[in-house]
N, C-alpha and C positions, 0 to 999 in steps of 0.2 A: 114610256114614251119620252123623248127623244126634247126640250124646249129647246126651240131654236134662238129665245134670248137669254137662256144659259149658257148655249154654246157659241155664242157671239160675243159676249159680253167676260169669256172666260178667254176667246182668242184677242181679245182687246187687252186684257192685262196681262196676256202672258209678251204680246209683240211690247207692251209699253216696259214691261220689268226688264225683257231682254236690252231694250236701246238705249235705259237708263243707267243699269247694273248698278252696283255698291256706289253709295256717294263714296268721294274720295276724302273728303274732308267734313266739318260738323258748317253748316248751313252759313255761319258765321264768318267762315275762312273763306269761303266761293268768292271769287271774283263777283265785281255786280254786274248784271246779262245787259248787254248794248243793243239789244233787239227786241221789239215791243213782240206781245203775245199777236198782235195782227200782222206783224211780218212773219214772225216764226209759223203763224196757223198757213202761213200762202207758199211756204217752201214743202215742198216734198220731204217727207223722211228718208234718207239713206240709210240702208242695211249696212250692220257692222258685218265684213266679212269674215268667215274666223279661220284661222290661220291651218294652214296645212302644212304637216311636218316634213321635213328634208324627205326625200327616195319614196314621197307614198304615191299609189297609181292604182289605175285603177284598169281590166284589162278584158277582152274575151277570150273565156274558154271552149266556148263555142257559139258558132260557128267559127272556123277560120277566115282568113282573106282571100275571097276567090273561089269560097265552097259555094257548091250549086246545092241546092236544096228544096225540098217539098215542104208545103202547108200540110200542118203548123211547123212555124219555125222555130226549133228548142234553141234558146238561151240563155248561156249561162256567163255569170260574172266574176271576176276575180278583183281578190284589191290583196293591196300589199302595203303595211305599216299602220295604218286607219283599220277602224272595227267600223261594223256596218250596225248602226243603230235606227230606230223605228223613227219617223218625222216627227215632229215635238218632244223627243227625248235629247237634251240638251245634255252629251259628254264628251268632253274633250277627244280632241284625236276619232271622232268619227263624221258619221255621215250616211246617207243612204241615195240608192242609185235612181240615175234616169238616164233612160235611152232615148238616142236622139235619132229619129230615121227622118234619111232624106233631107237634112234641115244643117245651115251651121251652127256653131255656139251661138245662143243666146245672148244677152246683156249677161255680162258676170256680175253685174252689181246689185243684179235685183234677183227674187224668186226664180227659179225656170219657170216658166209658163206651161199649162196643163191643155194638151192638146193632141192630134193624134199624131207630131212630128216629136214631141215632149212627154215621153212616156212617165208616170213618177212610177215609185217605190217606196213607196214610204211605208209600208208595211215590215221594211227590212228585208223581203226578197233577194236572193241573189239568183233564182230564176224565171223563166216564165217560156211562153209558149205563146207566139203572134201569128196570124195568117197577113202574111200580105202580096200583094198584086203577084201578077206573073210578072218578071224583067229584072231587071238592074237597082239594086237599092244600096243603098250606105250608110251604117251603124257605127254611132259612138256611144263613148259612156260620159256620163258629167258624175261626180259624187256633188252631193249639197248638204247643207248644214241642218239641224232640225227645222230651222224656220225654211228650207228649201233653198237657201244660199249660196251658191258656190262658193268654194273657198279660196284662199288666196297665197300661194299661188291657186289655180285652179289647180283640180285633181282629175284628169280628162283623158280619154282614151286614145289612143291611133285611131284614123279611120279604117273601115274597113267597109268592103264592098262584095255582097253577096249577090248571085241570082237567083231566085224564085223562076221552078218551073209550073 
């Protein structure tokens, strides 16, 4: 069985270890912090974006732009120069997908949001199989960092628009 203050208490120091990473210096050398622990507790945390290499992208293989198609809808993903790794597997040069129907970019600075226009992936998938509506729809792809991050530049598809009969 499964403690759910295991597994709260283990995503609390994985996000803290991420946004603090290696000191750079021995504790000694630190500049002195000009921001009392009660201003610092009232700002929001910003996610470190992590960076995405020159020419990577991320693509469909299918469906094409403009394909008419029946439920379920197979799709598949492509990326190029990044490796697609699992959500909370923190390695360089990757990331794992999420489709965006219907919907534009999110905040790039924060998580994607998990919803039915915010598909994750975080299993590492590069395919999957959707039913949705009869008519007009529009698919992209976001890559994001193990913490669900976009990366910077973003790593972001063309749109594309399919019909569902």
């Amino acid at each position: 069985m499964v403690r759910p203050d295991l597994v709260i208490g283990t995503l609390a120091l994985a996000l803290c270890l991420s946004a603090c990473g290696e000191p750079s210096a021995p504790l000694a050398e630190k500049p002195a912090r000009t921001e009392t622990a009660t201003e610092n507790a009232m700002q929001p945390a910003v996610p470190v974006r992590a960076a995405s290499p020159e020419g990577a992208r991320v693509f469909f293989i299918t469906p094409a732009n403009g394909d008419t198609v029946s439920n379920p809808v197979d799709i598949e993903f492509g990326i190029e120069v990044m490796a697609v790794a699992k959500a909370g597997d923190n390695q360089p040069d990757s990331g794992h997908h999420h489709l965006l129907i219907d919907t534009d970019l999110p905040d790039l600075g924060a998580p994607v949001p998990a919803d039915a226009n915010h598909v994750h992936f975080g299993d590492g998938s590069t395919r999957t199989e959707i039913s949705l509506e009869p008519g007009q729809h529009t698919l992209r792809l976001l890559l994001a960092d193990y913490l669900h991050v976009p990366h910077d530049p973003p790593v972001v598809s063309e749109v594309i628009t399919i019909t569902v009969e």
